[in-house]
N, C-alpha and C positions, 0 to 999 in steps of 0.2 A: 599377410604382410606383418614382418616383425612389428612394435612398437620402438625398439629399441633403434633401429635403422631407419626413422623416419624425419626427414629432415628440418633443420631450426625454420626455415621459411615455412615448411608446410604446417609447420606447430603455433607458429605465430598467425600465420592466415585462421584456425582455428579458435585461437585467442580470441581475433580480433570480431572475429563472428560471436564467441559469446558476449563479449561485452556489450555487442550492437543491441543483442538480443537482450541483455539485462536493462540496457539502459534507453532502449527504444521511446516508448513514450516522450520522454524528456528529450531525447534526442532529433525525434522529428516535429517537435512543436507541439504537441498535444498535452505535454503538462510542463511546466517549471521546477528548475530549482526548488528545495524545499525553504522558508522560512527565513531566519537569517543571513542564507547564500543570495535571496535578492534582496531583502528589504536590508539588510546592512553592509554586507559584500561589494554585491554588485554595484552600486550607486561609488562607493571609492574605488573600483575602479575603473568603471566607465569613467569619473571624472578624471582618476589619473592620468588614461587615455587620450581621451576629448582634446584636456588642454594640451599634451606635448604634440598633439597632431596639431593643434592652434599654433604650436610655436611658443605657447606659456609654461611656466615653469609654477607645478602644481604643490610647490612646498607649502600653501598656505589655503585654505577651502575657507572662505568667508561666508562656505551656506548653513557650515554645523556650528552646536554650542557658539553663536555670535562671531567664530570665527574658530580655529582648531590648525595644528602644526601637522597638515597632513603628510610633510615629509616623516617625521615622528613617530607616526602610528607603528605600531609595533602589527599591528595584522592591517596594515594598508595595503601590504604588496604590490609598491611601488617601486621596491627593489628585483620582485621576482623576475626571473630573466623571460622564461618561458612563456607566463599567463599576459606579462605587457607585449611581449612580442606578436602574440597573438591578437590580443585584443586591439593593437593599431594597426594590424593588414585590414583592416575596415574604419572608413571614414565614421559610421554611426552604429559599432557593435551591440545587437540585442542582447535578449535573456537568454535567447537559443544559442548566438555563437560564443558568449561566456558561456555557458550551459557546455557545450564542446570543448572549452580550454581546459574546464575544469576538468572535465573526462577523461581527456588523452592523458592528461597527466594522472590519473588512475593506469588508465593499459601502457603508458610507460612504464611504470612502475612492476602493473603484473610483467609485463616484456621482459625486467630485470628479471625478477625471481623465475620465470622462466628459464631464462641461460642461466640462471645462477644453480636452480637445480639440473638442469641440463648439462652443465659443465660438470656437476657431482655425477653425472652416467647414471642419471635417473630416468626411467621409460618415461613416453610421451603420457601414460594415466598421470604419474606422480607429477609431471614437469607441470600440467595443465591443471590438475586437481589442486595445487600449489598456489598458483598462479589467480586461478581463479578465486580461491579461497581470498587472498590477499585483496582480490579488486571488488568481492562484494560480502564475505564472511563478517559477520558482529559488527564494528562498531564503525567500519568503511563503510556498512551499508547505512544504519542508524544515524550518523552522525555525518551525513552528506551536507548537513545544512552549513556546517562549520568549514569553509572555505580555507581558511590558511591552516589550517591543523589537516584537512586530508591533502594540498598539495603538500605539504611537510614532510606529509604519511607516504606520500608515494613515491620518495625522493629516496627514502630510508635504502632499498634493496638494489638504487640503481648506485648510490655509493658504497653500499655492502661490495655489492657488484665486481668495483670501478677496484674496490680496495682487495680486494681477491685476487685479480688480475695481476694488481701490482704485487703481490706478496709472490706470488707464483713466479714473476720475473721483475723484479724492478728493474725502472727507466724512466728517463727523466718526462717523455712525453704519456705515459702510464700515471707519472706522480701528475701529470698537468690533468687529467682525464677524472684523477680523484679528490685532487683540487675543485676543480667546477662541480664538482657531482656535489660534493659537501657543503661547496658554499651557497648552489645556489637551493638546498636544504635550508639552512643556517639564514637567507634572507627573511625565513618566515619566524621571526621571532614569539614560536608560540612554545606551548613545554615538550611537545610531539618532536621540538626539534632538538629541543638541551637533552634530554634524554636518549632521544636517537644517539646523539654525538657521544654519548657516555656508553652506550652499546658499542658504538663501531671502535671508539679508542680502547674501550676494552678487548674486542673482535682482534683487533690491533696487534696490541700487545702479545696475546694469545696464541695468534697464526704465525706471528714475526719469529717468536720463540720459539715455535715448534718448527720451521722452516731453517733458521737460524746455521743450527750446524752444515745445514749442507748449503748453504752460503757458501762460493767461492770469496777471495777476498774483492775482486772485482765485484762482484756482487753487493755484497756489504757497501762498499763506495755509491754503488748505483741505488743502494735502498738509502743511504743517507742523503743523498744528491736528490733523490724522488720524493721523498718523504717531504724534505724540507720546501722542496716545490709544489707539493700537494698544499703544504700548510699556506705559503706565498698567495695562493689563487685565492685557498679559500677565503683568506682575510680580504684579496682585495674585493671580493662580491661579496663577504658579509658584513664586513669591518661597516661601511656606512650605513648601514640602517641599525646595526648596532651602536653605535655614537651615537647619531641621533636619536633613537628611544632612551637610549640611558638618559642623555640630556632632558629628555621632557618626561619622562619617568619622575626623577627625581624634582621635579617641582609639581606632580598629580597627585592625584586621591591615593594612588599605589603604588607610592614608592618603596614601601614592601606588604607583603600579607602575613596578616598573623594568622597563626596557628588554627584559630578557629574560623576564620573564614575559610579554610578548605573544610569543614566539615559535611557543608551540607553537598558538597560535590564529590562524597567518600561511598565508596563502593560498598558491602559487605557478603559475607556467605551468600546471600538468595539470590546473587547476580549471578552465581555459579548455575544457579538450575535452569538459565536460560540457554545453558547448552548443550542439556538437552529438548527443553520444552522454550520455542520461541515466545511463546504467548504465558510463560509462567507465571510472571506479576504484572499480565494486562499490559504489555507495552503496547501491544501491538492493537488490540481491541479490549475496551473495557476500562473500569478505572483502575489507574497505576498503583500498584501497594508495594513499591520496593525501592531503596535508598536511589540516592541523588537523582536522577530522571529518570524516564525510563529509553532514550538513547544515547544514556551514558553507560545504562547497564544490561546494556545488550547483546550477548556474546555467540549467539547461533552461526554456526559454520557451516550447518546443515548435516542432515543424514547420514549422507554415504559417506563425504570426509572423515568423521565420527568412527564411522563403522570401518572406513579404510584403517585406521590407528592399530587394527589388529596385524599391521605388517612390521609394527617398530621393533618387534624379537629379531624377526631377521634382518631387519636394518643394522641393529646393536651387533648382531653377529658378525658383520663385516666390519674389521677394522677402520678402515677409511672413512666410517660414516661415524664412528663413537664420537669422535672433536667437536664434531656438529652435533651432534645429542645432546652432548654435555652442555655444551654452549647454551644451548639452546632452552634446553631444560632449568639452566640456572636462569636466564630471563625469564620463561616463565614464572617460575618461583618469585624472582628480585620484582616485577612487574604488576604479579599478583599481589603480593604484601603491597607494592607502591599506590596500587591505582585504590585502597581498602582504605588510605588515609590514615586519620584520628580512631578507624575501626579496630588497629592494630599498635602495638609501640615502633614496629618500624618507620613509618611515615614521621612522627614525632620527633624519631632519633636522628631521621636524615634530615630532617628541620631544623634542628639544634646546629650541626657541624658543615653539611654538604654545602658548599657556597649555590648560586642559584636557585635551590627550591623553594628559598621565602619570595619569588620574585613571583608565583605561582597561585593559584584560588583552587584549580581543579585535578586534584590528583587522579579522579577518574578518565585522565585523557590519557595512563599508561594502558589503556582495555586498547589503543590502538597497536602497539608495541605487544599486548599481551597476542590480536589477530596476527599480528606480524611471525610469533614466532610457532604461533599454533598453525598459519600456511604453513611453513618450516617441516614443520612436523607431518603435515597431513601429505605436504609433496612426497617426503624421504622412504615414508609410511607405506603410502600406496604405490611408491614406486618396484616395494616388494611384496605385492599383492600376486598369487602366481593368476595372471587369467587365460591364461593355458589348461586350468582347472576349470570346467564348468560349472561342476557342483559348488567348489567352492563361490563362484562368483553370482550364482542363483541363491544358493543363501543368505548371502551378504543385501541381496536385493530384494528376498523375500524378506530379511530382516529389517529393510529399510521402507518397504511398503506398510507394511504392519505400523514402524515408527511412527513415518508420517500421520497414515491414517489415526493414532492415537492423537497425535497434533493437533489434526484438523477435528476431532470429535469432540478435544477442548474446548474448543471455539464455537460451537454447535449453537450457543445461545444467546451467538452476537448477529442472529438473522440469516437468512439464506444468502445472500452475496459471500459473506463470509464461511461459513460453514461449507455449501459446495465448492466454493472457489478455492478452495484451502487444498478440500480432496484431487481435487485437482490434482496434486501431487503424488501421493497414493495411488489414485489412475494408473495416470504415468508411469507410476514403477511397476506395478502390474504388468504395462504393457511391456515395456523394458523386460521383464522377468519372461513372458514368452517369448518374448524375441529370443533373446540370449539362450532359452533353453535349448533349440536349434543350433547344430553346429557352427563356428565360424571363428575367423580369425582373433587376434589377440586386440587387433586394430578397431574392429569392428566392436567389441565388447568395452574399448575404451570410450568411442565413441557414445554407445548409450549409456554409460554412465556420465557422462557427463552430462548429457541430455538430461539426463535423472536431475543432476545437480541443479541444472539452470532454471529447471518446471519447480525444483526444491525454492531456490531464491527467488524466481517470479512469484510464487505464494506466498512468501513470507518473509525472506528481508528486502525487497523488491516489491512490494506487492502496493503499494502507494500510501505505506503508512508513514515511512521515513524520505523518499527519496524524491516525491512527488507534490507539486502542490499548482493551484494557478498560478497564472501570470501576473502576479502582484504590482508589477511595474506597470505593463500596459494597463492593468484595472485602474490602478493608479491617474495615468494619464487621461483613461477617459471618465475619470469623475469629473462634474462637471463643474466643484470648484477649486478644482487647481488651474484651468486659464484662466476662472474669472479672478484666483486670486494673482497668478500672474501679474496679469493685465495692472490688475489694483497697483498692485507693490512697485509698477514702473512706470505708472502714470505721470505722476508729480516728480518720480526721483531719479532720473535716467541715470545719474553716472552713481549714485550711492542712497539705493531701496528702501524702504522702509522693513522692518523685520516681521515676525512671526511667532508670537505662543501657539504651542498646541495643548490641549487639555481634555484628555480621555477618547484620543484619536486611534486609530491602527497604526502600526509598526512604518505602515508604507509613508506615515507622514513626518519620518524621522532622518534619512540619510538618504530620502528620494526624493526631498523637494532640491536636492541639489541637482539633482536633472534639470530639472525646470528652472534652477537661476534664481532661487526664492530664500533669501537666507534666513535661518529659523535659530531659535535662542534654545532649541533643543535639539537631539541626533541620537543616533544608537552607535554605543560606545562605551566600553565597559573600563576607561582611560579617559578623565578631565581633566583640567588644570585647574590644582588644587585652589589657587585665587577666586575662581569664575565659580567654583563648587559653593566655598564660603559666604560669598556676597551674594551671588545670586541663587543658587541652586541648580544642579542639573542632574537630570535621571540619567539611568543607562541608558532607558528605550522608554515609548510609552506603554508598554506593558509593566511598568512601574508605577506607580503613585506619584504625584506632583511633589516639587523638592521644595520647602518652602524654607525660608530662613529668615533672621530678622529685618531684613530692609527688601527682603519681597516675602512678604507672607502671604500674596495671593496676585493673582491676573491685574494688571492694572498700577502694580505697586511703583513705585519712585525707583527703583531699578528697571522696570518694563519702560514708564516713559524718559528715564536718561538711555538705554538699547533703541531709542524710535520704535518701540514695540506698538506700529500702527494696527493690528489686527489677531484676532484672538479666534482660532479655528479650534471650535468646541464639537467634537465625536459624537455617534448616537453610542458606544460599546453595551450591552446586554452584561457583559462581566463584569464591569468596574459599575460602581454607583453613579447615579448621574449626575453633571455639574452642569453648573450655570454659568452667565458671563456676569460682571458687576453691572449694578444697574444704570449706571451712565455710560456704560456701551451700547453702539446703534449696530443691532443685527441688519447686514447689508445683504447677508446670502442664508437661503436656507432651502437645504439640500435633505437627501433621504440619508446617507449616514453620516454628512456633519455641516454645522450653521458656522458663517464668519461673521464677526463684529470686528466693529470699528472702536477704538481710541482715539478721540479728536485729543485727549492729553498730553500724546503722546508728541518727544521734541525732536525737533531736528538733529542730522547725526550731527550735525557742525554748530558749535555752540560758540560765543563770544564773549566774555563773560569779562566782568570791566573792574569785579574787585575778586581778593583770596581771603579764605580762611585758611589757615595754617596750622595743621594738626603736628604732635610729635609722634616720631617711629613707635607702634603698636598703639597709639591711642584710637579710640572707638569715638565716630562721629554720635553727639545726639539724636539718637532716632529723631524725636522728635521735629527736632530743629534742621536735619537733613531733610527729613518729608517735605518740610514746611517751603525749602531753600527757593527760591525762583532761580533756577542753575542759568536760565539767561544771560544772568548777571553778577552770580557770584560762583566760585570756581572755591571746590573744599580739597586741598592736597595733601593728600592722604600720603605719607613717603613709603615706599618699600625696603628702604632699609638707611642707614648713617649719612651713607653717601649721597641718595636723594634728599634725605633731611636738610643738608647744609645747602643745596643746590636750589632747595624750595625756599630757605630764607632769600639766598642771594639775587635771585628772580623776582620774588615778589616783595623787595623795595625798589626794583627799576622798573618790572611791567605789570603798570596800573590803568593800562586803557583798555578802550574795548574798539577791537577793529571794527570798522566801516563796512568793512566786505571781507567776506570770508566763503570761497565756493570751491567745491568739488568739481575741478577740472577733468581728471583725468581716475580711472581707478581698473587696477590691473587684478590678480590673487595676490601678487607680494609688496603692491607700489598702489599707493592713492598720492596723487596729486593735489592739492590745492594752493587756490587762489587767492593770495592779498592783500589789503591797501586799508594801512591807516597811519594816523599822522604822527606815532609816538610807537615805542614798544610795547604789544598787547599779546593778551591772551588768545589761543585759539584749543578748544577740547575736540574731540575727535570720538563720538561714540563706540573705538575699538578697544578691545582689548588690551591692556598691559601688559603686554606678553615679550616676556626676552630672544631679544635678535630683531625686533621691530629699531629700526633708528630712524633720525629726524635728519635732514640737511637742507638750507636756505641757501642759494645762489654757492654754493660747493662749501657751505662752511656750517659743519656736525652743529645740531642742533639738541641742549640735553631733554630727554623724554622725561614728563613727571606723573610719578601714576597721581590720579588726582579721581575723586566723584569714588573711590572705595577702587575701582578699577578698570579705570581707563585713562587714556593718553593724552596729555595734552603738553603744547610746547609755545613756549615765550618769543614772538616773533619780531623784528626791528622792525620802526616802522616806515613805510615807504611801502612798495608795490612789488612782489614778492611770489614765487612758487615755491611752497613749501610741499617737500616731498618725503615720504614716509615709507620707506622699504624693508623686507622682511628678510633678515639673513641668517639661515640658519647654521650655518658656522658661527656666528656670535652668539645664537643661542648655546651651541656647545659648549663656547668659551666662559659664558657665565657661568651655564649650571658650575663648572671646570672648579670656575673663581670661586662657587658658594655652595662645593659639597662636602664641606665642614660647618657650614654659617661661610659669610664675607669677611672680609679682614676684619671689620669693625665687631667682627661675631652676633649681626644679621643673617637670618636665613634670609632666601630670594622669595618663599614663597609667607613670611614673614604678617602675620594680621594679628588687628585688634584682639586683645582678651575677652571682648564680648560675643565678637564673632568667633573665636577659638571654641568656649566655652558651648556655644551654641553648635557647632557643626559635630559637636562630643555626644550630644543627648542624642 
């Protein structure tokens, strides 16, 4: 059977069979996601989920960092079209069926460069060696943990794809098909997708030009009429999550990155020798000896791909395929410099000029764009492999036995699981190498190579070092103090909880107690709100150190009990140093890897406080005298900028009472309600955040928010008997940042603090 006659279904059913087989494990429940994909991933978006099948509108997560603008998130993928559609065909989606969304959206992606080499009239070896290459080759397979970077990743070759088609004939439902493909790329706002998009507009350009003359005029009308409607779609699926992160960007820790925090995520030469030796700087087993991680610098494609490369003379030989070489080859080149960083002057130089790459930390996320274009190559490659030749294709497998086998002889002295499991591969090609030396079709020889390839990635980019881990969520769930702590947190406060420190805990205790409805004053998130960063402190993850700052320098501090930080869940971790709780916390639970304490100091979220202190714009409260404050009863207003300054005098010479009653009625993700009744205009504080788009309204009449307590919300109520209600909009968030991404009129910035506090979050 030719290879070249064999049809797009039957190449696709092949596909789909390797991917099962790469990704088996994880697929039928027997491992998880790796790392970051559940313990920070999955938790946003399950909850993204969760609530739109509730009927809630999930712009606001009151479980993470004391509360967080989950529309915002720039890797929330909330916008993604595909991974939410997916994950609400089930009322209570696991690890497994996220586990599947993330996938398919892999063998989409390989499906694309399929036809895409297939539509080039490359044999089923090249179309499938391509293909695969793409859905598990370097840093797809390493770097599985990073959720919104490999759907990003997988999108790349279906709007290549979508963009080939249309060049080949423009139309306007062409331009619509490349529209969507781009944009719903472009939802995942991580650097996998700004760099994509600076390939394909370049791809763009390139193809348009060379196609150009033989444009009829009609033509030309139909690529201008398509184009402009490619670009229509894509805004309208990326345009909103791009507004919204810009808007909460520019009031976070990163509203841009300097130069030297990409360093340590920079590539260098020894990342190169992992393609030929997977295990060269220990990624894979052993300790790690090579720049920024080791699956960041992971670039094995395997074997036979490798050894297929000796077909790119006669590739280059045919005209038709040089555009795509060239192409192709200057990515490499441009991608390789990129993903080297500060290693090289290029990284620095496109620092300086290219808009969007200060917006970036990790220059090594172009190693995914570098596998992208080395499948490319390895499809084109091997698509001019003669295996019509026996000798030749017995070589090529005798040459890729030996490989391996030197691979796995590497690893020789990381125990027998490793070492024989490795050979494994080497086996395999041996047996392949008799097989094949036996007559047989062209068909047949493709097939055991591939075989070759997939026993290559089960040992080694596959092999459970990157791709696999347990089920951190279910472990999670059945610890046995997360219902007791449940339980705790909604005992006394049904409509508004008590919160959560964590200190030297696992990663699972960061962006997974929002499963369980447990709201925590930490999360994993490498994106805060620069106010909440300042005053209080926040890590990324607890795989960090505790973030300590002047007015919380420890568990317990006068920002813990204004947060109602009723409970303090202390880790047993073996890595981190051990911590304690202060001494006037009452250990309530004590567990095998982590104790919870009690804070009896800790205050109610709803405060009533019956006189003010009145600070000016960037003035710094008294430590001392803040520690000291009984917030009960006195309310410190801190302004965020001119226009709260004037707002904080004119308030606090009419309301000097302290209400009666004051209760949380009602409390939604974007809406808390409360209750109430006193005899005069009074203060009411609200232990949430200050955060812009939050606004206040009393019987339908706008109430002004004042940040007050360093940073949180409190509003001046008439007095009488009263629902005041609190809703989060995040189109006024947009409109602020809007107003104050120069400073505010008054030339206030919004995210604007104390010089002591400044001075402090600097060291």
């Amino acid at each position: 059977m030719s290879s070249e006659n064999i049809s797009f279904r039957r190449l696709f059913g092949v596909l789909c069979l390797i991917w099962l087989l790469l990704n088996l494990p994880v697929l039928l429940g027997l491992k998880a996601m790796p790392w970051d994909a559940l313990d920070e991933f999955y938790p946003t978006v399950y909850f993204n989920a969760h609530h739109l099948r509730l009927g809630e509108a999930p712009w606001w997560n009151p479980f993470i960092y004391s509360g967080y603008p989950q529309i915002a998130d720039p890797q929330g993928m909330l916008f993604s079209p595909l991974l939410m559609a997916w994950m609400l065909m089930r009322q209570d989606p696991g690890t497994i069926w996220f586990a599947w969304g993330v996938l398919l959206h892999l063998l989409m992606g390989g499906a694309a460069m399929l036809g895409m080499l297939r539509r080039d009239g490359i044999n089923a070896l090249g179309a499938l060696i391509g293909a695969t290459v793409f859905m598990a080759g370097g840093v797809a397979a390493s770097r599985m943990e990073h959720t919104p970077d490999l759907i990003a990743y997988a999108y790349v070759p279906v709007a290549l794809l979508a963009l080939r088609y249309f060049i080949a004939s423009p139309s306007l439902i062409r331009g619509v098909m490349l529209g969507l493909a781009a944009g719903a790329m472009a939802t995942q706002l991580v650097q996998i997708s700004y760099l994509a998009a600076l390939m394909i507009i370049a791809y763009a350009i390139a193809d348009t030009l060379r196609h150009w003359r033989s444009y009829i005029t009609a033509d030309r009308w139909r690529w201008y009429g398509g184009m402009s409607t490619a670009i229509v779609f894509a805004l309208a699926l990326a345009l909103p999550q791009l507004i919204f992160s810009w808007a909460y960007m520019s009031m976070s820790n990163r509203a841009l990155m300097t130069l030297g925090d990409a360093s340590n995520a920079s590539l260098d030469w020894r990342a190169l020798l992992t393609l030929a030796d997977p295990n060269a700087l220990h990624a894979l087993r052993g300790n790690y000896s090579g720049p920024a991680s080791g699956v960041e610098a992971y670039l094995f494609i395997g074997a036979m791909p490798l050894l297929l490369m000796v077909g790119i003379k006669d590739a280059w030989c045919e005209p038709r395929y040089k555009h795509q070489l060239l192409f192709f080859a200057a990515v490499l080149l441009v991608v390789g410099l990129y993903m080297c960083g500060t290693n090289t002057p290029f990284y620095p130089w496109l620092y300086a000029w290219l808009p969007g790459v200060q917006h970036f930390r990790r220059p090594a996320d172009a190693a995914y764009l570098f596998n992208f274009a080395l499948a490319v190559f390895a499809g084109l490659a091997a698509g001019h492999v003669n295996l019509k030749s026996s000798r030749h294709v017995m070589i090529l497998t005798a040459i890729a036995a030996s490989w391996l086998a030197l691979v796995s002889l590497h690893m020789r002295d990381l125990g027998f699981r490793w070492q024989y499991g490795t050979l494994a591969a080497a086996t395999f090609a041996l047996l392949a190498l008799w097989r094949l030396s036996k007559p047989g079709s062209a068909w047949r020889s493709t097939l055991w190579l591939l075989a070759l390839l997939v026993v290559d990635y089960r040992c080694f980019n596959l092999n459970g070092s990157f791709n696999e881990q347990r089920d951190s969520a279910r472990q999670f769930a059945a610890n046995p103090a997360v219902p007791f702590l449940e339980h705790a947190l909604h005992e006394n406060h049904p409509v508004l909880p008590a919160r959560v420190e964590t200190l030297n805990t696992s990663t699972e205790w960061d962006n997974e107690m929002a499963l369980h409805g447990m709201p925590s004053t930490q999360g994993y998130n490498p994106l805060r709100y620069a106010l909440y960063q300042q005053w209080y402190g926040a890590r990324e993850s607890s795989n960090g150190p505790r973030v300590n700052t002047l007015f919380n320098p420890s568990p317990g501090s006068v920002m813990d009990r204004l947060l109602g930080v009723e409970y303090l869940v202390v880790g047993h971790r073996k890595d981190k140093p051990s911590a304690a709780a202060p001494t006037r916390f009452e250990r309530v639970f004590a567990g095998k890897d982590d104790d919870i304490w009690r804070n009896d100091l800790a205050l109610p979220r709803l405060l009533t406080p019956s006189s003010v202190r009145l600070l000016a714009t960037g003035e710094s409260p008294d430590i001392t005298q803040f520690g000291a404050t009984d917030f009960r009863q006195v309310l410190w207003l801190t302004p965020r900028d001119s226009e709260d300054a004037r707002q904080d005098r004119m308030d606090a010479s009419t309301c000097n009472a302290s209400a009666e009653q004051a209760t949380a009625a009602k409390a939604t993700l974007t809406q808390l309600t409360v209750r109430t009744h006193s005899s005069y205009a009074a203060w009411i504080a609200v232990s949430d955040l200050d955060f812009p788009g939050w606004e206040a309204d009393v019987d339908g009449h706008t109430l002004p928010i004042h940040r007050a307590n360093g940073m949180f919300r409190a509003v001046c109520v008439p007095g009488g008997d009263h629902d005041v209600h609190f809703t989060f909009h995040p189109l006024s968030m947009v409109a602020y940042a809007w107003q104050h991404r120069h400073g505010s009129i008054k030339g206030d910035r919004p995210d604007r603090q104390p010089a002591a506090l400044r001075a402090q979050a600097t060291q």
